[in-house]
C-alpha positions, 0 to 999 in steps of 0.5 A: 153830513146830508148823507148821515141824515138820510140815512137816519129816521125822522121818527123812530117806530117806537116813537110814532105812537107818542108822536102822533099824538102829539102833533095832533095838539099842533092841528088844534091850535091852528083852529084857534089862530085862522078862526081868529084871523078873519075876526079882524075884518068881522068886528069892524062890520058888526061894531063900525064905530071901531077904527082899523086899529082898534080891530086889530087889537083882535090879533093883539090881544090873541098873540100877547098872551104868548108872550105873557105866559110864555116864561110862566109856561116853561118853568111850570113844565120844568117843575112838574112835565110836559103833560101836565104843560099841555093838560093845563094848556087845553084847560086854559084854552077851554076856558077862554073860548067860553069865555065868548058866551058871557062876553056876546050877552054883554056886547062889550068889545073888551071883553072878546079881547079877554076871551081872546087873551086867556084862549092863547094864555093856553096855547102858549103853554101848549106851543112851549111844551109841544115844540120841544117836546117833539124835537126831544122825541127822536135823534137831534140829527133830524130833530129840524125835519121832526118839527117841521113834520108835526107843524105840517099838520098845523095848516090842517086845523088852520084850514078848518079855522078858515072854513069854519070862520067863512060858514058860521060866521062871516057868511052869516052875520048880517052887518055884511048884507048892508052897504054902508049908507043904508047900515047907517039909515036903520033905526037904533033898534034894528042896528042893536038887534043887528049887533046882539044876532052877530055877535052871538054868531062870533061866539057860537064856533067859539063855545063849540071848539071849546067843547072839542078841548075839553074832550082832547083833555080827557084823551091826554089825560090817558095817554102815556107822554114819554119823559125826554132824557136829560142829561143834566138837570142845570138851575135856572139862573144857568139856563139863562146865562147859557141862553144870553150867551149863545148868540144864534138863539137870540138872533133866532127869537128876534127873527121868530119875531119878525116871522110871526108878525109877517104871517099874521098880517099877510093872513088877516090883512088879505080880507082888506085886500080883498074888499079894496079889489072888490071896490076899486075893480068892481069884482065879488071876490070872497076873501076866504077862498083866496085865504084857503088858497094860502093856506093850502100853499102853506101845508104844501110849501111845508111838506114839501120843505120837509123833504127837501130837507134831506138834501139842503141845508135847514138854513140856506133853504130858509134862505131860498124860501125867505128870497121868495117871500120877498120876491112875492111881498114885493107883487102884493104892493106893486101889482094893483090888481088880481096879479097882487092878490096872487103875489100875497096868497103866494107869500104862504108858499114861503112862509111855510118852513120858517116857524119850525125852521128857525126854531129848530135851528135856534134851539140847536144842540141845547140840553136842558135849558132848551125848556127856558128857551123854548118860551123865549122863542114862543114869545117871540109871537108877541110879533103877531100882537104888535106888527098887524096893529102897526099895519091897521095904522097905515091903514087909518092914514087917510081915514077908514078906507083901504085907499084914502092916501095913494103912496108915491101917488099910485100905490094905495094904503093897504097895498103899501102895507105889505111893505112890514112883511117885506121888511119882516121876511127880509130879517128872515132871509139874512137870519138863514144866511148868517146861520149857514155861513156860520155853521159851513165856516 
């Protein structure tokens, strides 16, 4: 079977040019999601009022909209096409993204968290139209490999979230110039102009990526998306049965779950990881770089799974990788020093392949309800809503600091939090081995 796929093309030269054009969506809405991650950490400078779980409710509020519009996504794709998915995806995403103007002008937290919600509104329906789509665009032999290609430009535009991120906003608001006892000393009139100068700031990246949406909305809107072939156009009622009897996809939306919420929390929590060194150890580490750094782990773990994809099994290498994710989670809670820091930036290395891996797999040899399940495996990122706002509760154990409780009286509250994503990647591992036993059996 390994020797077969050799020999056949992840991406036929008459597909290329739709499928670049295509996996160029999946570079836009990793700005989203990275510019977004380090927002966690900004919020509570700028509004310390708010606890560790009210911060994260940022992430919450971003990764429930996949969930919510999801399921609305695939049957209005399923109705109509998949451009029409997309070009109402980057509308909805636009959107929200100005939505940060009126929402910095109010200074209310609340509504960021709208902004926020109505930004992955869009992205579901891009994410439930691109994914398919691309496994479409191609022969089902390599349709795994295909996905994994296209999400290896993902990392591209999460690193430009990253960096964007740590220039115009974390470097520049001034909550961070201030230790905390003199941030508490200023006058209410300095601290409300403090807060009207960040939070405008928050919003700026915001509104300009907006600006660049709508711009790729009108280049969609003139591009040519091929119609996927179907050969049977089956009712929805179907689709759901055949979906709620195929065993493997529903362990593949449960694992997408675990997955989704182990990435998030390793790429938003790193900033509290961070500080808990610089406070403990006396270092002046900036946390966007080591974040960089798993991020470029994570494109390169990706190219590089790819291609290892032509000799290995999709299942067992997720496996491997899934071992390795738990290997490293395991660094991060027990190594109290820059050996942990390393152990969590390494954690990206093997998260890499899993996404488009478990979806490739879970969607296997599907016809038509492929579209319906598709959404189940996109709200499966309701994982990154829930899982960071449980880790945030660890966090308030022993009040606001990152080591107020030490866990079995050494480890410290945000080291021991590591133990979801371990517990996360753990259900990725088994999910792999199960799916090769099965298939070799």
């Amino acid at each position: 079977m390994i020797d077969k796929i050799k020999n056949i093309p992840v991406v036929r030269k008459d597909l290329l040019s739709p499928f670049i054009i295509i996996t160029s969506i999946f570079a836009l809405w990793g700005i989203a999601n990275d510019l977004t991650n380090p927002m966690v950490s900004a919020f509570k400078k700028v509004m310390p009022e708010l606890s560790n779980v009210q911060a994260s409710l940022v992430q919450f509020a971003f990764y429930f909209g996949y969930f919510f519009m999801a399921i609305p996504a695939a049957l209005f794709i399923r109705k109509y096409s998949y451009k029409s998915g997309i070009l109402l995806g980057l509308i909805l995403y636009a959107i929200g993204t100005f939505l940060f103007y009126p929402a910095a002008i109010y200074e209310e937290y609340n509504y960021f968290l709208i902004s926020l919600w109505v930004i992955t509104c869009g992205l579901a329906f891009l994410e439930t139209t691109s994914n398919p789509l691309i496994l479409s665009l191609g022969d089902k032999e390599t349709a795994t490999q295909r996905l994994n290609l296209a999400q290896a430009f993902n990392p591209i535009g999460s690193l430009t979230g990253m960096i964007i991120a740590q220039v115009f906003v974390i470097s520049a608001i001034r909550s961070d110039d201030f230790t905390t006892k003199a941030y508490n000393a200023l006058s209410s009139e300095e601290l409300a102009a403090i807060r009207e100068n960040d939070l405008g700031i928050i919003s700026i990246p915001y509104i300009g990526l907006g600006m660049l949406v709508l711009v790729i909305t009108v280049i969609i809107f003139f591009t040519k998306i091929p119609i996927p072939s179907e050969q049977n156009k089956m009712s929805l009622s179907a689709s759901f049965k055949k979906l709620l009897a195929n065993k493997n996809y529903k362990r593949g939306v449960l694992t997408q779950a675990f997955y989704v919420g182990s990435q998030i929390m390793c790429w938003t929590y790193i900033f509290q990881y961070v500080d808990n060194l610089n406070d403990s150890l006396g270092l002046n580490l900036t946390a966007t770089y080591f974040n960089v750094a798993a991020m470029i782990s994570f494109l390169s773990g990706r190219w590089i799974g790819t291609i290892l994809m032509r000799k290995i099994n999709p299942a067992k290498l997720l496996m491997y990788f899934g071992l390795g994710g738990i290997l490293c989670s395991a660094g991060a809670i027990l190594l109290q020093n820059i050996m942990g820091l390393i152990s969590l930036v390494g954690i990206s290395i093997f998260m890499s392949i899993m996404f488009p891996t478990i979806y490739g797999i879970a969607l296997k040899d599907m016809g038509d309800e492929a579209k319906i399940g598709s959404a189940g495996l996109i709200m499966a990122i309701v994982g990154g809503a829930l899982m960071p706002v449980l880790q945030g509760s660890i966090l308030d154990w022993g009040g606001a600091g990152f080591a107020d409780v030490l866990i079995f009286g050494f480890i410290p509250e945000i080291n021991f939090s590591f133990i979801l994503p371990l517990i996360c990647l753990t259900v990725v591992t088994y999910y792999g081995y199960s799916t090769f036993k099965t298939n070799k059996n």
